[in-house]
N, C-alpha and C positions, 0 to 999 in steps of 0.2 A: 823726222820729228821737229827738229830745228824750225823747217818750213812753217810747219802748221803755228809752231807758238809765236813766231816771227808774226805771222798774217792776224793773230790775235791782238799779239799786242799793235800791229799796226791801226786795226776795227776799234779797239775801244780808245787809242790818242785820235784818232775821223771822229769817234762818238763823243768824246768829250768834249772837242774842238766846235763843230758842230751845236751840240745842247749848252754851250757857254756863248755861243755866237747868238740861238735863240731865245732863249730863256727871259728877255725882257721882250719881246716881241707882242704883240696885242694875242693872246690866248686864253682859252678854258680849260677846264679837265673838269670831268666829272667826279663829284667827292667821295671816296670810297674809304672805308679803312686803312686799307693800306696805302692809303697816297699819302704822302709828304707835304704837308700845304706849305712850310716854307720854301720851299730848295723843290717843287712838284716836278717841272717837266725835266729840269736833269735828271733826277730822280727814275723820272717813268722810261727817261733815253737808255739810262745806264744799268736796266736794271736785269743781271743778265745771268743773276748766281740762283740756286736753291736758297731758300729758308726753311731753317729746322728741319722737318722729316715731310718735307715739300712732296706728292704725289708726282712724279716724273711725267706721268700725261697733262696734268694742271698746269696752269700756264697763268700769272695773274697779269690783269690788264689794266690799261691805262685810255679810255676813249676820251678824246677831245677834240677841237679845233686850235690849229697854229697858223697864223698868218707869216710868211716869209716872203723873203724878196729873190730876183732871181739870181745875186749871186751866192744865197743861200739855199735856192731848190739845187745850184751842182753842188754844192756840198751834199745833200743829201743824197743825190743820185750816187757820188761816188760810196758815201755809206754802205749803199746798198748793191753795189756790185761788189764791196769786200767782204758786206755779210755773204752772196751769192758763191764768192768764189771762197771764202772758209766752208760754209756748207757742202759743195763740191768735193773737195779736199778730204773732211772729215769723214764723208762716201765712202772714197775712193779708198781712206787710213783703215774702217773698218772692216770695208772688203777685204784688202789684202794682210791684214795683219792686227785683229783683236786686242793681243796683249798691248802692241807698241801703243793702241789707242789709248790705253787705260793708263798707260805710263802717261801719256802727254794730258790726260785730264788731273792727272795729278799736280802735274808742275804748272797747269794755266795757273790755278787758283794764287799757288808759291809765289810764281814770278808776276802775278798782277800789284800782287801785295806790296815788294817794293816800288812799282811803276806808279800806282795811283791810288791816295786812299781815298778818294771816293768811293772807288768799287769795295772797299774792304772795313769801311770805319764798323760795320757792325759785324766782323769777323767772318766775312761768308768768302767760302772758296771751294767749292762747287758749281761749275757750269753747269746752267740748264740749257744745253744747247736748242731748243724748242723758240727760248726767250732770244737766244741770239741769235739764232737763225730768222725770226720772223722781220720781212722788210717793213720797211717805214712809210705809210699811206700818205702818196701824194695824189696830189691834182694840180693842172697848170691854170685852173681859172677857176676865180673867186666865186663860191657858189651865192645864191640869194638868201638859201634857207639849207637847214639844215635839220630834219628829222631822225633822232633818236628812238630806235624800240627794239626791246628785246624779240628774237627771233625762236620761238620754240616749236622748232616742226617734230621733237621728239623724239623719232627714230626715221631713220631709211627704208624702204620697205625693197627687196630685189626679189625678183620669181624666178624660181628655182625649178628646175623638174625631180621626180621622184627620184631616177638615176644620179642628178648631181648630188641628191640629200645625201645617197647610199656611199660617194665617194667621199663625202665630209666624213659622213663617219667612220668609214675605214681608214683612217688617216689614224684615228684615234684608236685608244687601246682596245680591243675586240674584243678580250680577253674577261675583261669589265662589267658588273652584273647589268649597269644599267643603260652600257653601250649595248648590251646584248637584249636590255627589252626595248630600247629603241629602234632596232635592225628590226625585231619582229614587228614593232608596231607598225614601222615604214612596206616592211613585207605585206603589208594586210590591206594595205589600198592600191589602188588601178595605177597602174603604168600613167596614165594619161593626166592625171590626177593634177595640179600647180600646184605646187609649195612657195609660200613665204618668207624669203630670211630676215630678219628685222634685226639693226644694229641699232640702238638707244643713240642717240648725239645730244652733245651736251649745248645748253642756250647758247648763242649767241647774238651780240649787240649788231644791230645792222643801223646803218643810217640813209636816210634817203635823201638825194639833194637836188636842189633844184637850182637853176640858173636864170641867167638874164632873160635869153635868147627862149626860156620855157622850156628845153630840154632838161631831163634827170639821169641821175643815176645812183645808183645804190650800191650802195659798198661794207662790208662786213669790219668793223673796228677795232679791233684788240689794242690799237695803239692810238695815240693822237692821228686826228688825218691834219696834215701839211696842204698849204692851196697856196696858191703865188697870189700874191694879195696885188688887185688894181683900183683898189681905193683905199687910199691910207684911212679916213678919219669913218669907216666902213666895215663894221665885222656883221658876217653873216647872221642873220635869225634863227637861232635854235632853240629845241625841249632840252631840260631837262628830265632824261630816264630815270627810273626808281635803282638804285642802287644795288638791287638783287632780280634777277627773272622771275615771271609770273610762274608759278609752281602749276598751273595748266597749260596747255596747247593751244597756242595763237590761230591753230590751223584747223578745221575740220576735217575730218575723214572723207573722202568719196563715198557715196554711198553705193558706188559698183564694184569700191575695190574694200571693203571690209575682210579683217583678218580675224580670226579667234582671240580670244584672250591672253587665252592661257597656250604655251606654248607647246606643240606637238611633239616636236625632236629638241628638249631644253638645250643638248651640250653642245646644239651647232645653232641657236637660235632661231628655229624653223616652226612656223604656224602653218595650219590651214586654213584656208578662206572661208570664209562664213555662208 
């Protein structure tokens, strides 16, 4: 136990150290509701508790650009080998021993509380381990541009055969009226048949960048991205994104790979192809 709250508290004195070293640095953020326009990118560093009755899969984000130099990108790299190696750790805690995990998410919040009140001025002491776990977007060179947009590809789509549907749902209670009209319904089509399993994914912000030299690359945002800046009086060209995702699909369907609508087997998330 020791261990783990040890390496914690060591991540957030890297983190604080770190975003007090940045924080006048030439930067953006995107303005959201929940950013902090005074105190923003400490803010967006340190932000690593639950608020209120927080959904545990929701994660809030912070997209922007940070210009740093390079004895500020090894700061960050080591950041994120402590987030890497608490991540590890907290594996390995919940694999071998549940309970002890629960005791020590209890006492992070405690013992933060004395250590720093930044992490606690507004009474939060619940880790979202999601938020701490997630590393800090760098790059070693300053890109040209910088393209913000939301990425809504909507769901996943994986092909399944009729036998692997039949194993999903025996997993589940058999016993069930409407596992059992499911079986049938699966029982009524050909062996040979493809099945679709479709998992919903939630938007994400991607940016696309571009460089000196004409190469790009694209990188998915949840946090400020970091770049080692080679021209001081020089901040990259970027959009600003709309502050919420388009509520439709950025992407079109194939037209060879079309699924049903409406789903075939609801409780394993399984359509057939059209």
């Amino acid at each position: 136990m020791k261990a783990a709250l040890d390496l914690f508290e060591q991540l957030t004195h890297q983190l604080i150290n770190f975003s007090n070293d940045v924080k006048k640095n030439p930067h953006w953020l995107l303005d959201l509701p929940h950013v902090d326009k005074k105190n923003a990118l400490p803010n967006a560093l340190l932000d690593l508790w639950y608020q209120g009755d927080q959904d545990g899969r929701q994660t809030r984000i912070y997209p922007g650009l940070v210009a740093i130099n390079e004895t500020q990108s090894q700061l960050l790299k080591s950041v994120n080998e402590l987030k890497q190696e608490f991540r590890e750790l907290v594996a390995q805690i919940k694999a071998d021993d549940t309970a002890e995990w629960k005791e020590i998410q209890s006492k992070l919040g405690r013992r933060n509380a004395v250590l720093n009140e930044q992490l606690t001025d507004q009474g939060l002491n619940r880790v979202h381990l999601k938020q701490v776990f997630r590393l800090l977007p760098y790059i070693a060179e300053q890109p040209v541009k910088a393209g913000f947009n939301w990425y809504t590809s909507g769901r996943s789509i994986t092909r399944i055969s009729k036998q692997q549907a039949y194993k999903l749902l025996a997993e589940l209670n058999t016993e069930a009226d409407h596992i059992k009209i499911q079986l049938n319904r699966l029982a009524a089509i050909s062996d040979a048949e493809p099945l679709a399993r479709v998992q919903k994914q939630a938007p994400v912000l991607r940016t696309n960048l571009l460089f000196a030299n004409g190469t790009r690359k694209a990188m998915n945002v949840s946090l400020p991205l970091f770049f080692k800046q080679s021209h001081a009086d020089v901040f990259p060209e970027f959009n600003v994104p709309p502050a919420l995702p388009p509520k439709s699909r950025s992407r079109q369907l194939r037209s060879d790979n079309k699924i049903e609508d409406e789903p075939f087997l609801r409780s394993i998330r399984v359509h057939r192809y059209s």
